[in-house]
N, C-alpha and C positions, 0 to 999 in steps of 0.2 A: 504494500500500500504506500502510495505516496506521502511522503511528511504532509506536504500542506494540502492534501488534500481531505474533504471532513471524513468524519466515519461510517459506516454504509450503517442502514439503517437500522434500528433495531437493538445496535448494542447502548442505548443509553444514557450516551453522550450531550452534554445540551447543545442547542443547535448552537450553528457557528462557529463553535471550539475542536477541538483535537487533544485534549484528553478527559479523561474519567472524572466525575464531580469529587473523587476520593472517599477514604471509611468512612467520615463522620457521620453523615447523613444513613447511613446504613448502622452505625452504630447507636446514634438516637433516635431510629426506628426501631432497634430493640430492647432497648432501654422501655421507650414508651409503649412498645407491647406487652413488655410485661409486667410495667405500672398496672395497664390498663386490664389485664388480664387478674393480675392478684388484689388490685381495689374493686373491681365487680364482683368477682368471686366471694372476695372477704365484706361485704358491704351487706350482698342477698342473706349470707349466712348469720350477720350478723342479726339483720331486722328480723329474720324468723327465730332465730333466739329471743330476742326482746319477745316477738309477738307468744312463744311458745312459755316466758316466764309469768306473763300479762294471765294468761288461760292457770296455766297452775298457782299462781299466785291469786286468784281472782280478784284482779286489777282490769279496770275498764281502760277497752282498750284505744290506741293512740292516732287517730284517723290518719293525723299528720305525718304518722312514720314516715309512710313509705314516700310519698312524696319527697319527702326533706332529703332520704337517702338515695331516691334517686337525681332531682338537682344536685345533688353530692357529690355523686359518681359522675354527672355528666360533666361540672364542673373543673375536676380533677382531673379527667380524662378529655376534656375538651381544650384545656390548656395547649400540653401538649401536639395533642391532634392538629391546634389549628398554627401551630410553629411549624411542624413538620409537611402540612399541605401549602404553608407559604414559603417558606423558607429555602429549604435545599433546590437544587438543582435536578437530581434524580426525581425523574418521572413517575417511578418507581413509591419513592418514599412518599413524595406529594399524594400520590393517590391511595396510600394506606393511610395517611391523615384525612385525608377529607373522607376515606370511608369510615373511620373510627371517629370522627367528628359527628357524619350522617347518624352512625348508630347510635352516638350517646345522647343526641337529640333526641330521636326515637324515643332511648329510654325514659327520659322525661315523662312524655307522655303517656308510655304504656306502663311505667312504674308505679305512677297517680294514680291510677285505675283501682289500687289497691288500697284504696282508699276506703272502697264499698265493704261493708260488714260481708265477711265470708257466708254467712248463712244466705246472702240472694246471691248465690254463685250465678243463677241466669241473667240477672241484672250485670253482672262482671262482664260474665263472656259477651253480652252483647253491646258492650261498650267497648272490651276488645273489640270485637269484629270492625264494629263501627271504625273508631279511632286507627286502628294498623289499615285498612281502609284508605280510608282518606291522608293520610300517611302516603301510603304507597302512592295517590293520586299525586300526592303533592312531589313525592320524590320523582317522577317520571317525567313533572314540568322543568326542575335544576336545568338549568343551563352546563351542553355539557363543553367542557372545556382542556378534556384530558388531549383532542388529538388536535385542537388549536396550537397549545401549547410545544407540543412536541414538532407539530409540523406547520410553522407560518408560513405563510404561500406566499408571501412577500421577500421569503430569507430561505425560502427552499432552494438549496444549490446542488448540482446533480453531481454524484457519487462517482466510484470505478464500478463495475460488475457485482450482486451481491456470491458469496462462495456459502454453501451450505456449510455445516456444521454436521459434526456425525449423526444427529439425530434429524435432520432436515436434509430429502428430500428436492432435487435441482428441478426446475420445473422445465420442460423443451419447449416451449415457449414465453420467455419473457419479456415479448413485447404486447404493449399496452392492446387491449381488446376494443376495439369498436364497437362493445354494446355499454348500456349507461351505467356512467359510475355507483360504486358503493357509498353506503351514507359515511357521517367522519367517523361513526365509533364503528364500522364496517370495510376496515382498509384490506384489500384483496392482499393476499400469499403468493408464490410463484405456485403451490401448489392449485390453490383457486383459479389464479388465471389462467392454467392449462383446461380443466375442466369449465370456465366459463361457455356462456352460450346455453341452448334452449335444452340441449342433453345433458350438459355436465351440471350446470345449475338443479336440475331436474334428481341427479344422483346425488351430488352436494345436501339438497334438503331432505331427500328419502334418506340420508346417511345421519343427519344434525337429530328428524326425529327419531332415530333408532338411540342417540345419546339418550335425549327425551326420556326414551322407553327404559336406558339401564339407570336413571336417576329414579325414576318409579319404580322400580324395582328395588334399590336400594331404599326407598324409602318403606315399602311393605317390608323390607327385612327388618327393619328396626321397629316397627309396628310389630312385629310377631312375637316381642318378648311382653308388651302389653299386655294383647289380646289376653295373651297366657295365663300374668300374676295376674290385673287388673278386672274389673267390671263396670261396665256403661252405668250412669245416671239415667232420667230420665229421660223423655224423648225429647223434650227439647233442651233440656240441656246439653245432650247429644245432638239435635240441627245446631245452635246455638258454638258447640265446642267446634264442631265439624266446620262452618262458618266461620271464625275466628281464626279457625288453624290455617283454611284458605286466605285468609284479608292476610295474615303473618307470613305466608307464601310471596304473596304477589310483595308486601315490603320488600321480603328481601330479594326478590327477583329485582326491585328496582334502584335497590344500592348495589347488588353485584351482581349487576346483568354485562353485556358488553362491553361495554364504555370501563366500567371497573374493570375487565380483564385486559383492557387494548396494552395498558404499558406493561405489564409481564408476558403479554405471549410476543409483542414487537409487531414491524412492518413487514418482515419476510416469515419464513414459515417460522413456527411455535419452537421456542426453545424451551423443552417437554418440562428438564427436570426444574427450572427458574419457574413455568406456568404452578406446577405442582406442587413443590416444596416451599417458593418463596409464595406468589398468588394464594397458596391456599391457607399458611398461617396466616396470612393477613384477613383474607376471608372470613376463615377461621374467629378471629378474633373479634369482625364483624358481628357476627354470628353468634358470639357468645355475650355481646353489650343488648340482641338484641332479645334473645330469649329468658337474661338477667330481667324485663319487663313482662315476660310472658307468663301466665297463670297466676291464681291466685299464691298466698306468700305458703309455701312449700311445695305448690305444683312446678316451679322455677328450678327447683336443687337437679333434680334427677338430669333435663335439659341443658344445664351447666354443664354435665361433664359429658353426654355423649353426642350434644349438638356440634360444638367447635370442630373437632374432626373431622367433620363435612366439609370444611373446605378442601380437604385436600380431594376429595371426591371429586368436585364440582371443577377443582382446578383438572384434573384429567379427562374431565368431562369438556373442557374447554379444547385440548391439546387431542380429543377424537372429533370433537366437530367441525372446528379448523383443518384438519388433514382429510375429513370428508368435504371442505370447498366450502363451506359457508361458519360463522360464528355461531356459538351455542344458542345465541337468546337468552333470553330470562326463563322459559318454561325448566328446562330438569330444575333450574333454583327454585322454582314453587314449586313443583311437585316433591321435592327432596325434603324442601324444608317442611312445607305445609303437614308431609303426613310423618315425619320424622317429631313436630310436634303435639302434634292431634292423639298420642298415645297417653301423655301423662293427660291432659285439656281433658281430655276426655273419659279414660279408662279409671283416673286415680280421683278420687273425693279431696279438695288441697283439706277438710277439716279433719279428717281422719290419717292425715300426714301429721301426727302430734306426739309429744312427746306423753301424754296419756294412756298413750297405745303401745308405746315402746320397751316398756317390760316384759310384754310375751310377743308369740307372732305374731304379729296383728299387721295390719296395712304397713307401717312404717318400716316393716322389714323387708314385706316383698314388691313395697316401692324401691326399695334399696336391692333385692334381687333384679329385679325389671332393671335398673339402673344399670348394674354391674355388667346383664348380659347386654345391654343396649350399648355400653362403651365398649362392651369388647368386638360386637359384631360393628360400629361403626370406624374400631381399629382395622380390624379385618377388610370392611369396605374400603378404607384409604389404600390401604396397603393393595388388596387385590386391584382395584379399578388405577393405582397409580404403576403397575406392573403392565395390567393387562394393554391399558387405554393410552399409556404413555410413553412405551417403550420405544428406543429407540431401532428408525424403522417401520414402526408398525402402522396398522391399517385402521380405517376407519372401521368400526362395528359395524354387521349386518343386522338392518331392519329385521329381520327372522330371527335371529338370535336374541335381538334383547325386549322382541314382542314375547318369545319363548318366557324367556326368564322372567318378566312382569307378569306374565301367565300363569308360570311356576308359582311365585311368592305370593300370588292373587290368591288364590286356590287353598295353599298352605296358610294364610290368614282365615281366610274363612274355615278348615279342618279344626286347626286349632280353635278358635272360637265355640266350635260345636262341639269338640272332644274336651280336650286339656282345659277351654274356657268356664265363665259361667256367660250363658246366652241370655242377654234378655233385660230388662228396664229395671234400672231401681232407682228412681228417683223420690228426691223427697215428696212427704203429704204436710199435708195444712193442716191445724186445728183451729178450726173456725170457733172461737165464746160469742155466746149469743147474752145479747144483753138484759134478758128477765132469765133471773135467778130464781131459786126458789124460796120460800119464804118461809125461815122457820123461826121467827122470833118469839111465837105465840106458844111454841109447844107446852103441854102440859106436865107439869114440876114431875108426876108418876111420882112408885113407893121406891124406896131405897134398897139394893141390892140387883143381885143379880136378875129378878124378874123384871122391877122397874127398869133395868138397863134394856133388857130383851123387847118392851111394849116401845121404848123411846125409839132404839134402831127400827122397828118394825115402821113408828108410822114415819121417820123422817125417809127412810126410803121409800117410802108411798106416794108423800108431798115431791120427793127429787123425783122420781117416774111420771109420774102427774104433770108437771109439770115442764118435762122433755118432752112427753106425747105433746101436748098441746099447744107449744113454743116450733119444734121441728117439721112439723108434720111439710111445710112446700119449699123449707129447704130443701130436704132432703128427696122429695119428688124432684125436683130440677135438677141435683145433684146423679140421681140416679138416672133419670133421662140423658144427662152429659156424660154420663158413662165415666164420672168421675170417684165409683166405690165410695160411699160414703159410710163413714160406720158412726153410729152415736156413743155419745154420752150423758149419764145422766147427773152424778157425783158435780162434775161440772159440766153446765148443760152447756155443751156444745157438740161439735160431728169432726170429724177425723177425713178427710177426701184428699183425694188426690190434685194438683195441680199447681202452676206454676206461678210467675208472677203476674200474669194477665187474669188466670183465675181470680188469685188473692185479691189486685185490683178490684174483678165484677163484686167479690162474697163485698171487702171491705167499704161497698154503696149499699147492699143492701140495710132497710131498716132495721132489720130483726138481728141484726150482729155487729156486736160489740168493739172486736179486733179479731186480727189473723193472726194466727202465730205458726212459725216453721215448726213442721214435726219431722222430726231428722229421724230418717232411714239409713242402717247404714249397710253398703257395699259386700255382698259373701266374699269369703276368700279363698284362694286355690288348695288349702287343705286347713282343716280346725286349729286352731291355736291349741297346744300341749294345754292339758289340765294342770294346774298349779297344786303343788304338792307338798306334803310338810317334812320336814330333814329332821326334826325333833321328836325325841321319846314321849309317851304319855307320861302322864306325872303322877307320885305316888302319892299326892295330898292338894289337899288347897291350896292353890296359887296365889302367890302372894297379895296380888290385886283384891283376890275376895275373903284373905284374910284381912285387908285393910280397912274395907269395908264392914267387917262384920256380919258379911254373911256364913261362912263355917258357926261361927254363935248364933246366927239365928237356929241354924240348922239342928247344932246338939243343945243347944239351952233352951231356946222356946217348940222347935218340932217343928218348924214352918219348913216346906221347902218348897212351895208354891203349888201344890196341889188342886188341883177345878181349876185353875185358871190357864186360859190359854193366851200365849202368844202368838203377833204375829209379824215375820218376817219379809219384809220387801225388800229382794237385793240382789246378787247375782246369779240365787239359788242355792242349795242346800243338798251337801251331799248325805241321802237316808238314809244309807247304809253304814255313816260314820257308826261305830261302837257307842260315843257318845251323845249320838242322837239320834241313834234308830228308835228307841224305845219310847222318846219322847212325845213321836210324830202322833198326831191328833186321829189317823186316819180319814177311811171312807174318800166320796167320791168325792170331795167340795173342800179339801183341804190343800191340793196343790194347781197351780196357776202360773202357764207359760206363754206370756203371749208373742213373744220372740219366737222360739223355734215349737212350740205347743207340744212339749214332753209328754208324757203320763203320768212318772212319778217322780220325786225331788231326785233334783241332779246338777249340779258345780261343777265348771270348769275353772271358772276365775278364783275361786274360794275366799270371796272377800264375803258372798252372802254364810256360807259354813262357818269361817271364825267367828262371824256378828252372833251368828244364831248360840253357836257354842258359849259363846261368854252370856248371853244370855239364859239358855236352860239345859245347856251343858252337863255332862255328868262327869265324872270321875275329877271334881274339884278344879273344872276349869270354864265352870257356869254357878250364876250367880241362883238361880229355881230352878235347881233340877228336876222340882218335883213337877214344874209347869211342862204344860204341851205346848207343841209349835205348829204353825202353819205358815206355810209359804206361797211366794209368789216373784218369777223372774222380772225384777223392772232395766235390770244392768245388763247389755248384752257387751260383752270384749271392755266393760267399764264405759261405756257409754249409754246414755238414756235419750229420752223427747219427752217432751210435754206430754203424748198418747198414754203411752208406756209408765211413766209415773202414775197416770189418771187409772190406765187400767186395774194397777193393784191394789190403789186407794181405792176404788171402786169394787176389788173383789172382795177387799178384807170387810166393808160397811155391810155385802150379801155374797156371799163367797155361793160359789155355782159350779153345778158339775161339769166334766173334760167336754167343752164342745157344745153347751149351754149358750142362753140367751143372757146376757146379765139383767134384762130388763123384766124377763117373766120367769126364769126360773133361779133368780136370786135367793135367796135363802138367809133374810136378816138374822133371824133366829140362832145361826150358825157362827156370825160372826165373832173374831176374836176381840180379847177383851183389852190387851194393848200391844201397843205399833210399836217395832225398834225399824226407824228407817235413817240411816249409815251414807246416807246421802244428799246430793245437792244437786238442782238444776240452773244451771247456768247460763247464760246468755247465747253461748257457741252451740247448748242443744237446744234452743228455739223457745226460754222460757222469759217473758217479763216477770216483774215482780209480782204482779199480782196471777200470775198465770194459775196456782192451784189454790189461792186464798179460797173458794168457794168450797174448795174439796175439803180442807181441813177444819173450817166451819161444820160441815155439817155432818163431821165426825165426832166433834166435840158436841155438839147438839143429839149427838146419839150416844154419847156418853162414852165414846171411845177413846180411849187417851192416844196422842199422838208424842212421840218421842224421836227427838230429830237429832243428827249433829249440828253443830255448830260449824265444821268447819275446818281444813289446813290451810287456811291461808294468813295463820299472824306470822310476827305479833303487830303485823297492823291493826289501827284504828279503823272500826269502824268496819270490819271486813267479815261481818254476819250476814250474809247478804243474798244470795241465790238460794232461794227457795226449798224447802217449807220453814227453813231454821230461823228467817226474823219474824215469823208468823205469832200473834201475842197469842192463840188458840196451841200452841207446839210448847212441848218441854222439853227447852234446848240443850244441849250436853257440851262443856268443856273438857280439856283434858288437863290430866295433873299427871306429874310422875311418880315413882319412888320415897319421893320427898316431901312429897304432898304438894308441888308448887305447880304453875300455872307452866306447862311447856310454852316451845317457842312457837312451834307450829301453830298450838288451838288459836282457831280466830277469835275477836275481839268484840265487844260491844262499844258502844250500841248501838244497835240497830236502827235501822230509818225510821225520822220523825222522831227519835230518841227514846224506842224500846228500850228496857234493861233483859238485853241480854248478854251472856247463858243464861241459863237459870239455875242451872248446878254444874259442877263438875265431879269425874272420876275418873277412875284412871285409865290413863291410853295411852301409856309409853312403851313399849319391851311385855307384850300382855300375850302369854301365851294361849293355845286355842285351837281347834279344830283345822281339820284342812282337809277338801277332796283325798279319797285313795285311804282313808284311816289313819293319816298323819297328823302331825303338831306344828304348829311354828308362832316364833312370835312377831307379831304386828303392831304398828305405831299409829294412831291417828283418834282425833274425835270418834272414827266409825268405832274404835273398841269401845270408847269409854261409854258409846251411846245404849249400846244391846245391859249395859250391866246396870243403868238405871233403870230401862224396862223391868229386868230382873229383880230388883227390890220392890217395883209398883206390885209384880207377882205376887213376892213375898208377902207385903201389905194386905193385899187383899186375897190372898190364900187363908191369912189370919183372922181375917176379919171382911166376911163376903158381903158384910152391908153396906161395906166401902166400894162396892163394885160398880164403876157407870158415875160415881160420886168425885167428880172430876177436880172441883174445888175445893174441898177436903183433902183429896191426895196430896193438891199441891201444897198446900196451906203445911201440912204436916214434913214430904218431904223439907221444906226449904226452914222448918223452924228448928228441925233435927239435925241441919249439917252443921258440918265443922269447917272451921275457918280452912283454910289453902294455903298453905303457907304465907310469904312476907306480900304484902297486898301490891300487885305494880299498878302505879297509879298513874302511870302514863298517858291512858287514854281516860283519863277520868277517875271517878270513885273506882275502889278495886271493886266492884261491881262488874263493870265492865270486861272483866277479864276472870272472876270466880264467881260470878252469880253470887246465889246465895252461900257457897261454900261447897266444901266436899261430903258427897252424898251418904250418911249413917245408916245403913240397911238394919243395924241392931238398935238404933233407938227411932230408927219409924217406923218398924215393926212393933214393938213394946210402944209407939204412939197410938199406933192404928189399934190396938186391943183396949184402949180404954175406951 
């Protein structure tokens, strides 16, 4: 090559000069990639931490996150980005700045998104759709200026000959065609110009869509490991996802469509390994600022790691459609993208992506499976399609071949979905509260004891029945017309139906209802979560908890061990064959209740309902009334609840009903148990306001039921009584204490809204040994223990003394006059009230209260 003559085109060089812009500019292109790459990465991970501590902590949560974090990231990374698209000289570098610039604008907007409360996931996705959308319209109008820059037709000066390189290809004709130019991001190859004209053109785009066809192909591959772990939402959450994954297509077809490949493939033919290697980390990283905005805050992780990859795809996908005679286009980049995203959007719940779930196997693990096989097969895809598609030498794809292979992975998508899948909609339902209540302020005082309690249940579920018939009755005609399953309720009169947010909209105009609240369904999984199990021996005496208590003394001093009275447990279920609570179980047909997976007889996988129940009427010295019976009923499926599902059990235990029963006619008041240990809370993430069960626990207590709640792990905040039924003034709410008698750190705090005083009492629930699925033991920490071992004395109480039964004011009146202080008062949040209630619960001196 001549000294002064410039350099042929392709390798570079800025126009007009005669050497290389030199390292730097290559060297603060990768500096800022992997700025850009480890603050997105550490940023998304970040805010779903906060959001995931917000949920266990139950802290409301922070609209502003994710916004603030994504102007954050775009910020930080647009610095950068827009040095490097102004600055250097390399063509190269510039157009990985303004691609990494495009994307972190992007994120902005699609980060904000996340703004919307996860519960109207359809309200999300159809703001993505929208937004990436109009995005993409807007990205398509930029002015493009990559091949102005490189080639001014005012400073174009003609070259020597260009000489191929070993992986390019000499074309036998390199002079100019007489048919009409290519556009500027479409500059012809020597390979193109030999094929130009009405035939070669003709092969060039039957070749470009066969690329097309191996990027849909590659995109069902990485769809196949969804299908697999995963399961569809609703159906329009599924139009709605499917939508969105398309608008996030076409985005990024239109940041790195042509125009973004023109300065790594060059002006002569594609220098394969520079298109692939260099073009596709840059893509790559594209691609990863763009999907850091995609899905709600944990449907984004899994996309993190095996989206980026893709570029190296897409870059070989450039370097086969060039050597078939025309530029790729943007299509393989939506199709690739679109369905390589549409697997988490769609198959995975982002609420059930939680660290609530992540103690067994539950969602968060075989999102984390899906993920792993997704990164690997999208390694797999870089590697093969940057072998096959780019090697040097090689040919364009044949249309047959990669129609085949889309064919192939078509096919194996749907197998899988019908075999190894779960097929079929699970989207969430609505619980529609209707705004006439029922009305039981009038009821009649009745005689004290157990029959008075028996007449009182009897007529308030009459007035609640009554009351639903004649309130429902053209709801639920219209609801069943719209084919939208409607099931009732009467405890709290409302109806259960299917539907999304245009639903919700039409219910929340009519007159007759109150509010809508999400009833969260949640997703099956690709094989049961392991039964939780206990590692610990039985124990050869009373456990320390119920000697602290005083129940061991009640037991050999007064003879009380709770006998006639029955408990009743609401929780994850109850294993019957425990040792210590086979003998317990109340029997017959009306004593257990699954409206989850609708069992026959008691059975635990989670075993948080088994330890509750055990501390509660437990035997071999690790229950508080042994001598009491229990009833159950599952409201906790994988440790997650809804509003339905809480309502259900509330509503079996008021008229408990046989396997497969009406609850509205063949209820069975008479039946019901005499008090509640319920070891949980409905929080805002499962679809409940605050007043969402207020009606139900009213008219429990109007039937003289005692209800017995936790309080709670979310201190030692202030104030942190809060998700339902525990700041309910009708509930007797439970703290915890340890060893020491002192107030843990965990048990939440009062008080409660409008400034309830709650707890009401505390017991212990630090290190509290107990029952477990399988006949095991283990010990457990939380409100939910201390709560089953205050039910456990109400037994005791009224095992002693059955005129106290249904005598709901009295109980309390006696538990809270009988406890003992809690250790040193923390007055943090106020009177130590707030944090011990009335103190630590005395089983031996409110049992010797309750006999006077």
């Amino acid at each position: 090559m001549l000294a002064d003559a410039p350099p042929p085109p392709g390798h570079g060089f800025p126009p007009g000069t005669g050497r290389p812009p030199g390292p730097w500019p290559v060297v603060a292109a990768a500096l800022a990639g992997g700025w850009t790459v480890a603050l997105a990465a550490l940023l998304q991970v970040v805010g779903w931490s906060v959001e995931q501590l917000q949920v266990a902590a139950g802290w409301d949560r922070w609209g502003w996150l994710w916004p603030v974090l994504s102007l954050a990231t775009a910020l930080l990374v647009g610095l950068p980005a827009v040095l490097l698209a102004l600055l250097p000289r390399s063509t190269r570098v510039r157009a990985a700045g303004r691609g990494w610039l495009s994307a972190g604008l992007a994120l902005i907007a699609l980060g904000s998104l996340r703004a919307l409360p996860p519960v109207h996931h359809e309200l999300y996705l159809a703001a993505l759709a929208a937004t990436a959308a109009l995005l993409a319209a807007l990205a398509t109008r930029l002015p493009d200026r990559t091949t102005a820059t490189r080639h001014p037709a005012s400073t174009r000066q003609p070259g020597p000959p260009w000489h191929p390189g070993p992986d390019q290809q000499p074309s036998p004709d390199p002079q100019p065609s007489p048919d009409p130019q290519p556009g500027p991001d479409q500059q012809l190859t020597p390979d193109r110009q030999a094929g130009h004209g009405p035939r070669g053109a003709a092969g060039g785009a039957g070749r470009t869509r066969a690329v097309t066809l191996l990027a849909v192909a590659a995109g069902l591959a990485l769809l196949v490991p969804w299908v697999w772990f995963g399961a569809l939402g609703g159906l329009l959450e599924t139009v709605l996802a499917g939508l969105a994954a398309t608008a996030l297509g076409l985005l990024s077809g239109a940041l790195l469509g042509d125009r973004f490949w023109s300065p790594f493939t060059g002006d002569g033919p594609p220098r394969a390994a520079r298109t692939v290697l260099v073009g596709g980390l840059v893509a790559g990283i594209v691609l990863l600022l763009l999907v850091a905005g995609t899905g709600q805050s944990g449907a984004q992780l899994p996309a993190l790691l095996y989206v980026p990859p893709l570029g190296f795809v897409l870059g070989a996908c450039q370097v086969a459609a060039r050597r078939a005679g025309a530029p790729a286009g943007a299509a393989p980049v939506r199709w690739l993208v679109g369905l390589a995203v549409f697997g988490p959007l769609a198959l995975a719940d982002p609420e059930e992506i939680s660290i609530l779930l992540a103690t067994t196997r539950d969602v968060p693990y075989w999102v984390a499976v899906a993920t792993g096989v997704g990164l690997a097969v999208a390694v797999v895809l870089a590697i093969g399609y940057g072998v096959l598609l780019a090697r040097p030498h090689g040919r364009a794809p044949r249309r047959l071949v990669a129609a085949s292979s889309a064919a192939v992975l078509l096919l194996t998508v749907g197998v899988v979905e019908v075999t190894a899948g779960r097929p079929g909609l699970y989207g969430e339902r609505l619980l529609v509260v209707l705004r006439e209540q029922a009305d039981l302020s009038d009821l009649p005082a009745g005689t004290p004891g157990r029959a008075g309690r028996k007449a009182r249940t009897a007529e308030v579920h009459r007035r609640l029945v009554s009351t639903a018939e004649r309130t429902q009755g053209a709801l639920r005609r219209d609801l069943t017309r719209l084919r939208l399953d409607p099931t009732p309720y009467y405890l709290v009169n409302a109806i259960e139906a299917d539907g999304g947010p245009a639903v919700r909209a039409w219910l929340s105009t009519r007159p007759e209802v109150a509010r809508v609240l999400v009833s969260q369904r949640l997703r099956p999984l690709p094989a049961p979560a392991p039964a939780s199990r206990g590692d610990q021996p039985a124990p050869t005496g009373p456990e320390w908890n119920i000697r602290m208590l005083g129940a061991d003394r009640v037991w050999s001093e007064l003879g009380v061990t709770g006998t006639g009275v029955v408990v009743g447990s609401s929780d994850s279920g109850v294993d019957g064959a425990h040792p210590a609570l086979a003998a317990g179980f109340r029997g017959g047909d009306d004593s257990w209740y699954d409206p989850w997976d609708h069992t026959r007889a008691p059975t635990d996988t989670g075993g948080h309902g088994t330890h509750t129940t055990g501390s509660a009427v437990g035997r071999d010295g690790i229950g508080v009334a042994p001598g009491a019976q229990w009833v159950g009923c599952v409201n906790l499926d994988r440790n997650l609840g809804s509003p339905a599902r809480y309502l259900d059990c509330l509503q079996f235990m008021l008229a408990p009903f046989p396997a497969g029963g009406d609850p509205f006619t063949d209820g069975r008041p008479d039946r019901a148990p005499d008090v509640l240990t319920n070891s949980w809370g409905c929080p805002p993430v499962e679809g409940c306001d605050p007043g969402a069960l207020r009606p139900a626990t009213a008219a429990l207590e109007a039937a003289g039921i005692l209800v017995v709640a936790a309080a709670g792990n979310t201190g030692p905040d202030c104030g942190s009584i809060v998700d339902p039924p525990a700041p309910y003034p009708d509930v007797l709410t439970v703290g915890a204490v340890g060893r020491d008698r002192t107030v843990t750190e965990f048990s939440s705090r009062g008080p409660a809204a409008g400034g309830a005083g709650k707890p009401d009492l505390v017991a212990p629930g630090a290190g509290i040994l107990s029952a477990m699925p399988g006949g095991g033991y283990a010990t457990l920490d939380g409100t939910s223990m201390a709560t089953p071992q205050v039910a456990g004395v109400v037994a005791l109480m009224w095992s002693a003394n059955p005129a106290l039964v249904g005598d709901l004011a009295r109980t309390r009146s006696i538990l809270r006059d009988t406890a003992q202080p809690a250790g040193p008062a923390d007055l943090s949040c106020g009177p130590a009230a707030a944090s011990t209630g009335a103190g630590l619960v005395d089983a031996l001196a409110a049992v010797r209260a309750a006999r006077r």
